[in-house]
N, C-alpha and C positions, 0 to 999 in steps of 0.2 A: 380789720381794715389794712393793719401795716404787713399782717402775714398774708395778705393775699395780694398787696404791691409786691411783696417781696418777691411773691411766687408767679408772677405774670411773666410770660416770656416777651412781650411787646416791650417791657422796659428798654433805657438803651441811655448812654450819655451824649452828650451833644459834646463833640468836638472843639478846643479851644484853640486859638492862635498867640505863642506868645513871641516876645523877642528876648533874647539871650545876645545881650549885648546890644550896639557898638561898644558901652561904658563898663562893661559886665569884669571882675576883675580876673577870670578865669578863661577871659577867652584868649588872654597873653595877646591885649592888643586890640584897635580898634575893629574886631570881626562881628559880624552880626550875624547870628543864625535864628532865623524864623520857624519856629517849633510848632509844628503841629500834634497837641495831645488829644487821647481819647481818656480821658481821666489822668492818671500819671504815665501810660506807656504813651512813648513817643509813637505819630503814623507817619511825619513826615517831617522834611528838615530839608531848609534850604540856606547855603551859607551866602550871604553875597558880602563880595568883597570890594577893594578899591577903596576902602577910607584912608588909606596911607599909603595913597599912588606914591612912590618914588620918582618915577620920569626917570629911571636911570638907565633907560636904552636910548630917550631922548638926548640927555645928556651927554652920554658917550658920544654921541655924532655932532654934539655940538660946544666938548669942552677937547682941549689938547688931549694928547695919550698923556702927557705931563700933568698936569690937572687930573685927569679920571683917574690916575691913581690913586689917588689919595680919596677918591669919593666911592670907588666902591666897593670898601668892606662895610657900608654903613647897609646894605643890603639886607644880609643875615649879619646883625652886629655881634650877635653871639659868637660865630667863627669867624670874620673877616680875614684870617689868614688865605682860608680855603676861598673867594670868590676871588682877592686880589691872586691866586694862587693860578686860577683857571685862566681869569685874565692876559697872566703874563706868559704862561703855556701857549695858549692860542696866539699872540702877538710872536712869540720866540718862533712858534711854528712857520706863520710866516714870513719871516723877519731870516729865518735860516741863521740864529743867533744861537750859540750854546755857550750853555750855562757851565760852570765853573762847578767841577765837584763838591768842592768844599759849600758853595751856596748851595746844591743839591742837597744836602746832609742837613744843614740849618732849614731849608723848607721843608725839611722832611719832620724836625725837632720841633720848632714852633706849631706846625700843623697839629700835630701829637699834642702837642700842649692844650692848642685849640680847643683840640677834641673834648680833651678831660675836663676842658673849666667850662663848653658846652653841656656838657652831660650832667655835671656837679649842678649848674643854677636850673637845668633842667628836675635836675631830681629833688631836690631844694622844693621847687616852685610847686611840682606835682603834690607832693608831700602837703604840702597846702588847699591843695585844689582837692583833694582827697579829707580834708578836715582837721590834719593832723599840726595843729597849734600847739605844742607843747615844748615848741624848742627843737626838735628836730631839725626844721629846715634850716636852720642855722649853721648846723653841721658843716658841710655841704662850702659852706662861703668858708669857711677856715681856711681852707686848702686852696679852694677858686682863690682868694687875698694873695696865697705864696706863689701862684704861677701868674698871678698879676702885675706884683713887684716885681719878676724876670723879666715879665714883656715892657714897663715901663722901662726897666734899664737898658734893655737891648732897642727897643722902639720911640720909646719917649713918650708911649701912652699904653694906657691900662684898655681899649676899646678899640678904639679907632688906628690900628697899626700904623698901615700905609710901609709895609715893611716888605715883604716880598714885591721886586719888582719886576720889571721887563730885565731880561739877562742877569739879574740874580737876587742880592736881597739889599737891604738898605745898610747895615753896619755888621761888623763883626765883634760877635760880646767878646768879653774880657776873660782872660783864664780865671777869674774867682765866678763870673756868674756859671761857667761849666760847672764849678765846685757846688755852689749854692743847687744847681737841677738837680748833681746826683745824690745831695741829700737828701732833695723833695723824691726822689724817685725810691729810694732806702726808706723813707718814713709812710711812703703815699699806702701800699697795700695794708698796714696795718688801720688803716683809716677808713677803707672801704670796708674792711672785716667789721670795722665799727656799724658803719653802716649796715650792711647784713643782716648784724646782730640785733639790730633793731628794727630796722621795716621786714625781712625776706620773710620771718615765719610769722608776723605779725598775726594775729587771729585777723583781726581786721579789715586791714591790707589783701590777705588774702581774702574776705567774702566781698570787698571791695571790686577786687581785679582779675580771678579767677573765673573762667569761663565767660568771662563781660568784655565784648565787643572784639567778635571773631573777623579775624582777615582771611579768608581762604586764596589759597595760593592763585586759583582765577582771576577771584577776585583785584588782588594785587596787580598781575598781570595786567588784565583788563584796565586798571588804572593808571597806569606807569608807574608803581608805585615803586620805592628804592631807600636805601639805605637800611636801617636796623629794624624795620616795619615788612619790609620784604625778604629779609632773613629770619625773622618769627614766622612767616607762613610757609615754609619748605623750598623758597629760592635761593640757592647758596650764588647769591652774587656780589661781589666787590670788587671791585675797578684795579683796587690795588692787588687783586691776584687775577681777577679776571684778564686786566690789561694794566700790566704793572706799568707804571711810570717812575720818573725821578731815579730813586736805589732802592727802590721797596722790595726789588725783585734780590739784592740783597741781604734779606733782613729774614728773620725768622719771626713767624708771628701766626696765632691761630687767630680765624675770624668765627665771630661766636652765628651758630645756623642752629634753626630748629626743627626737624623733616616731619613737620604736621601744620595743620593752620595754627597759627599763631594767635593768643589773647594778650590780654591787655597786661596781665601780670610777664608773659614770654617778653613784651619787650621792655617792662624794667628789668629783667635777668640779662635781657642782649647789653644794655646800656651799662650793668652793671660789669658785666664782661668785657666789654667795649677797652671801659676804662682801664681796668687790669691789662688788657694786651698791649694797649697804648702805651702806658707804663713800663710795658717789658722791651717796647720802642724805642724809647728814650732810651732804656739803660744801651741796648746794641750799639744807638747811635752813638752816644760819649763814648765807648769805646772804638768804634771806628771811624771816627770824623777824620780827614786828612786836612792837615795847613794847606793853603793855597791863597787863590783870587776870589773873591766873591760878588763880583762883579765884572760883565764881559760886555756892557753897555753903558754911553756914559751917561749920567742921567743931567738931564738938561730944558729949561724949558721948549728949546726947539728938537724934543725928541720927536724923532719919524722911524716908522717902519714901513717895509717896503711894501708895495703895490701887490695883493693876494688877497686869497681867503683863505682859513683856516679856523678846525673846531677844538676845542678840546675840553676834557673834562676831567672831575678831579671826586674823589673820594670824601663828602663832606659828613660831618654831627646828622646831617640829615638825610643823606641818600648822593646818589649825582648829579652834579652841577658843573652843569657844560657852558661853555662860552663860546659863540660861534661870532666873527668878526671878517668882515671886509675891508680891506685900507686900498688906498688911491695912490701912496706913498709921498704924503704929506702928513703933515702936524697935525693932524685930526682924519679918528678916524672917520670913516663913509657911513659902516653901519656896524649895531649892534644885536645879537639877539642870547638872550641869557636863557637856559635851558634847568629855572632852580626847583627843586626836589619838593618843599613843603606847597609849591602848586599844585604840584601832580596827587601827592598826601594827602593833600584836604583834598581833593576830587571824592575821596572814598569815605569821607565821614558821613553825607548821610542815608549812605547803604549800612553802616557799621551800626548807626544808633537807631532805625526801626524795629519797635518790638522791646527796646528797654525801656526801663520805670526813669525819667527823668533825672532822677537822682544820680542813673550812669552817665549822664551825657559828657560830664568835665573832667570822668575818670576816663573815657574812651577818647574824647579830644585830647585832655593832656599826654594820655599815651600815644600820641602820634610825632606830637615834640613840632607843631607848626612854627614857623616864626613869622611873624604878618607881614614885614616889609620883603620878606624871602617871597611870598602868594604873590603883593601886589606890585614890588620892583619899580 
């Protein structure tokens, strides 16, 4: 009787609906994706978001330029150099305010720093999300801890900067914390080799990530997708070479590309890459920082910029993020519209995870590096 169920072609499974998350600890954040399985492979997947509206284009229109500064690195809280970064771009833009070399140089330092202690609790977290309990992700914060203690000496906080501003940045560090970066930046690749040496050939890791959850370069297209996600599927795009800003265009630096579609294991190599280049950033910049001003604006509660529009955008951990702004040329601006990268990203998850066994869904989501307040703003 069971060998002739077995053998009927009528058989069939009935279709389930589950939810993976808002509470879920792998979805980095309150996101709810609604699964549909046909036994364990996924047929369909719907992310819906807005559990953790920010209101921060409301806000903009209705705190000072004085005030929003300080409120929106809490966006993407992982890079907050990079949205106050874009911010003050577009305000500078049209405000016809130039920035001070020497604050060029420091936005360019800190952003870099960003970058690395984004990718570090990124890789950390994955690492987790992937199964791997055993101490590893801990790694990862060692080094996140030493470019933490910088930003708190030069910022006054380990998160929440508010350190790049309109016409330049908030304070100028001291000649011992230049000392203390180019240590971290002399001890940092031996750290990442650490790292390598234990996830890159992993047996695991690899039947984990390899060939699971292809981006094809259309695909990406098609989604506006950017940053390290659109460089694993054969689009060599970055801002900072595409359309260099600040002094990037005086810096030597390779941007890590891969000229095929991109999996899930291609963009822990990009990130792993990432880091190392960033790092060879830093060291350029401590040798060519110039003394100067670092700031060309006074900062004050009754700051104003002048009556315009202007967009601009910035090279972020997660793709580009633009800032497009209207001012009336009063203490607050008119209007705001944020242009951030893990919206567009998650757009393309659930084309990425039909046809896989459940089991990849948090390997293919984490390899995307969403930040939830970044989707919902």
């Amino acid at each position: 009787m069971v060998s002739e169920l077995q053998s009927s072609s009528s058989l069939k499974t009935d279709e389930m609906i589950i939810n993976m998350g808002p509470q879920h600890p792998a979805t980095h954040g309150v996101l709810r994706l609604i699964v549909t399985l046909d036994g364990e492979i996924v047929r369909h997947v719907e992310p819906v978001i807005g559990h953790l509206h920010r209101g921060q284009e409301w806000q903009g229109q209705n705190r000072t330029w004085f005030q929003y500064q300080a409120l929106i690195d809490r966006v993407d809280y992982l890079s907050g150099m990079f949205t106050s970064w874009a911010l003050s771009r577009a305000a500078e833009k049209i405000d016809g305010c130039v920035v001070p070399e020497r604050a060029e140089w420091l936005r360019v330092i800190v952003s870099e720093m960003n970058r690395i202690t984004s990718h570090l609790l990124w890789l950390g977290t994955y690492l987790i999300d992937l199964g791997a309990m055993f101490g590893f992700p801990f790694y990862p914060f060692r080094e996140r801890e030493k470019l933490f203690t910088l930003f708190e000496e030069v910022a006054g906080q380990r998160m929440m900067f508010n350190y790049i501003r309109i016409g330049g940045v908030q304070r100028d560090p001291k000649p011992d914390w230049f000392k203390k970066l180019e240590a971290f930046t002399k001890d940092f690749p031996d750290r990442v080799d650490e790292y390598e040496a234990i996830v890159t050939e992993n047996p695991i890791f690899l039947k984990r990530t390899k060939g699971v959850g292809i981006l094809t370069k259309a695909m990406a297209k098609d989604y506006g997708v950017t940053g390290p996600c659109l460089r694993c599927s054969g689009v060599n795009y970055d801002l900072r070479r595409f359309k260099p800003y600040s002094v990037y265009d005086k810096l030597k630096f390779d941007v890590p590309y891969f000229d095929k579609d991109g999996d899930t294991n291609d963009r822990y190599i990009a990130r792993i890459k990432e880091m190392r280049e960033s790092n060879n950033i830093l060291k350029q910049c401590l040798d060519m920082i110039p003394q100067g001003e670092i700031m060309a604006k006074k900062q004050i509660a009754g700051l104003r910029v002048k009556a315009g529009e202007g967009f601009e955008a910035v090279e972020s951990p997660r793709g580009v993020l633009g800032c497009y702004i209207i001012s009336n040329g009063s203490d607050k601006p008119f209007r705001f519209r944020w242009r951030n990268p893990s919206f567009s990203n998650l757009s393309c998850l659930p084309e990425l995870l039909i046809g896989h066994p459940i089991a990849d869904v948090m390997a293919i989501f984490g390899s995307i590096d969403v930040i939830i307040p970044d989707v919902d703003r």
